[in-house]
N, C-alpha and C positions, 0 to 999 in steps of 0.2 A: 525536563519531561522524561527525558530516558538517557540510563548512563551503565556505560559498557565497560566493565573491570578483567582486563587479561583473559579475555574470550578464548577458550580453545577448544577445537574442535577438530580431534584424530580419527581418520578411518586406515587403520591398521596402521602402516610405516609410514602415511599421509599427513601431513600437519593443513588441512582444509585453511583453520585460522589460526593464527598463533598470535597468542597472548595479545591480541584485538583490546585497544580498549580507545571510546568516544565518548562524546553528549550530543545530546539533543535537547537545544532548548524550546522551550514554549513558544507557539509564534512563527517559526520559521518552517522555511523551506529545504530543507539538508539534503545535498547531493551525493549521495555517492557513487565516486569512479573506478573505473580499475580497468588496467589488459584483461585477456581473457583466462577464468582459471584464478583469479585475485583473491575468492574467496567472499564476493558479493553477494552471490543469493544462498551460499550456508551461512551469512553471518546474517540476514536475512529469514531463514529458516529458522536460524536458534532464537531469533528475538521474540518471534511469534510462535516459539512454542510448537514448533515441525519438529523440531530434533531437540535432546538433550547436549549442551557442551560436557565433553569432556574434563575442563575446568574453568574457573572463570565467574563473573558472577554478572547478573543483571539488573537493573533498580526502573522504575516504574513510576514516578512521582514518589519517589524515593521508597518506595517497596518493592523487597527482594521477590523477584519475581520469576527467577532464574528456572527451568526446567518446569516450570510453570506450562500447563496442557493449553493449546489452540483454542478451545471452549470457555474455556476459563478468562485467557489472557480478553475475548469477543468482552465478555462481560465487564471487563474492565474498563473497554475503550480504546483495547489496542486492536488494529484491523488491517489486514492486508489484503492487496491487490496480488494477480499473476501476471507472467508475460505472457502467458496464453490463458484468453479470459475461461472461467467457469461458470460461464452460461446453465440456466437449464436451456435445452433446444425447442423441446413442445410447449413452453410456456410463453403466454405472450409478454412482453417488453414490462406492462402493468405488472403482470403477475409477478414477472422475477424479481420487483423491488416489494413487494407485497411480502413475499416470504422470508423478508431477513430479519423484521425487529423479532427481538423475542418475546414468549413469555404470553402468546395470543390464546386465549382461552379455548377459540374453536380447533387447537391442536387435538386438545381431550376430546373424545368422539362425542362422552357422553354430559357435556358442557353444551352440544347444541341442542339435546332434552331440556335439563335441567336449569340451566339460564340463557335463553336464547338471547335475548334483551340486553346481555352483557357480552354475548360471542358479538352479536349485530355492531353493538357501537363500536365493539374494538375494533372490528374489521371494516367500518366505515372512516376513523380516525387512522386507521393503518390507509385505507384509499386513499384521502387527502393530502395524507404527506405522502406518499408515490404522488401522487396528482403536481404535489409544489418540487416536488425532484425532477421531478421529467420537465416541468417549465421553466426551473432553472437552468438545467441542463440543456435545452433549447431541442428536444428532443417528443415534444408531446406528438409529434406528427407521426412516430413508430410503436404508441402509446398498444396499441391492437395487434401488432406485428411479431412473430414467433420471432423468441431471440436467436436462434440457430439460422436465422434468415437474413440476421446483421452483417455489415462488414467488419471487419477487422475494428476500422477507427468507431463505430457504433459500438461494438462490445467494448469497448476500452471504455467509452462511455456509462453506457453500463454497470461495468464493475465501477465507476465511480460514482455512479448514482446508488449503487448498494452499499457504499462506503457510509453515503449521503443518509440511511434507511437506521441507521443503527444509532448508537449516543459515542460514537467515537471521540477519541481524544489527540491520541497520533494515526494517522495513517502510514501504512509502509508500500509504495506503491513501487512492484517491479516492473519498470522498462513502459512505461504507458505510452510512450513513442515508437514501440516496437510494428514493423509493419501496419503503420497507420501512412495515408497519403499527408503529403504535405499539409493541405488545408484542416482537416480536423486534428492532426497536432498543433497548429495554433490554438483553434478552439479547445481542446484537450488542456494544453498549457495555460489556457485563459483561466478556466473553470478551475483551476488548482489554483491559482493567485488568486481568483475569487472566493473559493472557498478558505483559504487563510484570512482574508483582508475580512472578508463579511460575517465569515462563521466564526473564526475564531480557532481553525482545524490546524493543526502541526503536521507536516507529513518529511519524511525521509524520503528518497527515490532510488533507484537505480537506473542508469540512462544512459543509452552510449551515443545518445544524441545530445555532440556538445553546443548546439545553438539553444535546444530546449536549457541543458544546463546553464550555460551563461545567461539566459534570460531569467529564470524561474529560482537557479540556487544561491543562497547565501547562509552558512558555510558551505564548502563543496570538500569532502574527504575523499583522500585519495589511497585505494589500498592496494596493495601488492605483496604476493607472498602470503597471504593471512594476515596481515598487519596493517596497521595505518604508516602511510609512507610520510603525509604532508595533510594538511589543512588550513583552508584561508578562504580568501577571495578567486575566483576564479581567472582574473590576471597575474595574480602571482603564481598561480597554479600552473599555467599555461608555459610561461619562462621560469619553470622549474627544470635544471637538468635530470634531477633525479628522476622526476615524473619522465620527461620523454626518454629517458633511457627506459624505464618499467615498460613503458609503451612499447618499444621498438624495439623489445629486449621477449617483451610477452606475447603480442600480439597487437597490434594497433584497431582498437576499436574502434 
């Protein structure tokens, strides 16, 4: 699904990542770890098209996709999440999965003159699936609810249900267990194994919650410095000394 050739990415005398390189295969769940400062969310940034790498290259379902724009990369299928969701605030719950597919004819003002009959279905076909995301998501009950009104674990939600709004192929979801209470990170975790096992969705993570990781990853990449230190199973990971030195040497997440 996605393969990462000597990523690098310098800001000034900084080596953010250096010479990074992974896969991601089709299917899975891929964790990645690191201390703090590892190099997670620029190598995260360059994939989705936030930043250019300084060198390195990226592939896509095996297309070079490298320095590839944000906009671009959506239309492909590739989609990411934040650690702090981007909610609209005045919009309700409905409405925020309403405005992600693209391509809705009622964008053009003057599409609601000239074929009304075509803006109508699409935005009645756009309501049904928000309608089937929000029931999957176990969430229809906030269906009417201004998103800026959620909690923390509700907009994480959220942005996973906008994941849900699009024709994605990989998701790259940063930190989806970040300040969420205990219980709706299960549910959170649930919906992500769901959404692999049912839909067919690939996602990458970022996550310094390592119970979420031991549950949800297989492989689980471990980076330090801008690099990949290790990769496996997350038991091996665990009783690696090199990894708890990075740990205890970076910061213990």
């Amino acid at each position: 699904m996605l393969t990462v050739e000597d990523l690098t990415m310098q800001f000034g005398g900084v080596k953010a990542v250096n010479k990074c390189s992974f896969t991601i295969n089709e299917g899975t769940i891929t964790g990645l770890i690191g201390p703090n400062g590892a190099g997670k969310t620029t190598t995260f940034n360059l994939i989705a098209g936030a930043l250019k790498p300084t060198s390195g290259k990226i592939y896509f379902q095996g297309q070079d996709i490298t320095g590839k724009a944000t906009h671009q990369l959506f239309h492909q299928g590739l989609v990411r999440t934040f650690q702090i969701p981007h909610e609209f605030a005045r919009m309700t719950v409905l409405e925020n999965l309403m405005v992600v597919p693209p391509n809705q004819p009622g964008e053009a003002i003057w599409n609601n003159w000239l074929m009304p009959k075509k803006v109508f279905d699409r935005e009645e076909e756009v309501k049904a699936r928000a309608e089937d995301t929000l029931d999957f998501l176990q969430i229809t009950h906030l269906r009417d609810e201004y998103a800026g009104n959620l909690s923390g674990g509700q907009k994480k939600l959220l942005e996973l249900g906008r994941t849900m709004m699009t024709d994605a192929k990989l998701v790259l979801l940063d930190e989806p267990g970040a300040g969420v209470n205990p219980t709706l990170i299960l549910k959170i975790r649930d919906m992500i194994a769901r959404l692999r096992d049912e839909r067919g969705y690939t996602f990458c993570l970022i996550e310094h919650d390592m119970d979420m990781i031991s549950s949800l990853c297989d492989p689980v990449i471990v980076l330090a410095e801008g690099t990949v230190l290790m990769e496996g199973d997350i038991h091996d990971i665990r009783q690696n000394k090199a990894v708890i030195d990075a740990y205890l040497g970076g910061g213990a997440a």
